[in-house]
N, C-alpha and C positions, 0 to 999 in steps of 0.2 A: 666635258662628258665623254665615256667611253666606253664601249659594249664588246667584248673580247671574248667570240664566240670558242670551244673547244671539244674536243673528243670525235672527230671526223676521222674515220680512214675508212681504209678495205674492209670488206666483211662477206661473207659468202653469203648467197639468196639463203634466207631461211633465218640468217642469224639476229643479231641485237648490237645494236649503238646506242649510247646515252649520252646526248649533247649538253655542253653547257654555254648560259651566258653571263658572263663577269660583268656588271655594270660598275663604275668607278664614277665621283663626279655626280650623280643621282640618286634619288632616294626613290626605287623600285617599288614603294607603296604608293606611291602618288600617278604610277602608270600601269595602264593595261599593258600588256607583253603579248607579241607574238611570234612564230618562228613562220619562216616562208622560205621558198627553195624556187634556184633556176638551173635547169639543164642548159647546156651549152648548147647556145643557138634556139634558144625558147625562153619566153618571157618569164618575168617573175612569176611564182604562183604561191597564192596563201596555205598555211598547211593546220594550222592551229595559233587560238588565241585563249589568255586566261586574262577573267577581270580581274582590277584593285581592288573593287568593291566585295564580292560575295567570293572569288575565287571560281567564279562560273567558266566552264570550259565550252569551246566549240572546235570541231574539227573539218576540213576536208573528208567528203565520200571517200577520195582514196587514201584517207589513212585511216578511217574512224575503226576503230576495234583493234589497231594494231599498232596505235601511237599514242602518247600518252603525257601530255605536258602536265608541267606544275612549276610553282616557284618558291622560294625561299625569300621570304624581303628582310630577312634580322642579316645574310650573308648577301643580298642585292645579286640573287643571282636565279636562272631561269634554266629549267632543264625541260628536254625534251628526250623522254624512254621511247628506244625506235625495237618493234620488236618481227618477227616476220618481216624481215626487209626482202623485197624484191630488186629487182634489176633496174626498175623504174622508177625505183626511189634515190637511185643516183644524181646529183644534184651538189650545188653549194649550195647551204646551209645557214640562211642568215636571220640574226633575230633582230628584233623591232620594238621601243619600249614610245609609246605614244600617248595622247589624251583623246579620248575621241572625240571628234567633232571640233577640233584644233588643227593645225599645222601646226604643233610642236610633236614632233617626232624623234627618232634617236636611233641610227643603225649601228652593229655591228660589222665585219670586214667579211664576214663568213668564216665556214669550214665545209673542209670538202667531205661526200661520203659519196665512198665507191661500192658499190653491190656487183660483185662478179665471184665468178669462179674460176 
């Protein structure tokens, strides 16, 4: 199994990134998806998840209204629309394909997204 996160870089505060994650090895309809982010020198933190089931979304306070997951399961892949990026959304970028209430999990490596001017 393999989760090959992409579309990280620079962006200026204000702008938009649209992440993806490639799953290979997996069939993306048998797992919930999430994306989650760590600043250097701070722990993991959750940022949003979508179910297998309904496709029900939840987000993080600090992205809700300006982040916007969804997935593709015919192409096994998981995007995350970043739009109004702040400074403090700088972060690696890593996505998570799970079951819940299992320890069968699934990471990707990351990508990086830089919010500066």
């Amino acid at each position: 199994v393999q989760l090959v996160e992409s579309g990280g870089g620079l962006v200026q505060p204000g702008g938009s990134l649209r992440l993806s994650c490639k799953g290979s090895g997996i069939t993306f309809g048998r797992y919930a998806l999430s994306w989650l982010r760590q600043e250097l020198g701070k722990e993991r933190e959750w940022v949003a998840t979508i179910s297998n089931v309904d496709d029900g979304t939840n987000y993080a306070n600090s992205v809700k209204g300006r982040f916007t997951i969804s997935r593709d399961d015919a192409e096994n892949t998981l995007y995350l629309q970043m739009n109004s990026l702040k400074r403090e959304d700088t972060a690696v970028y890593y996505c998570k394909a799970f079951i819940p209430r299992s320890d069968n999990d699934y990471w990707g490596q990351g990508t990086q997204v830089t919010v500066s001017s």
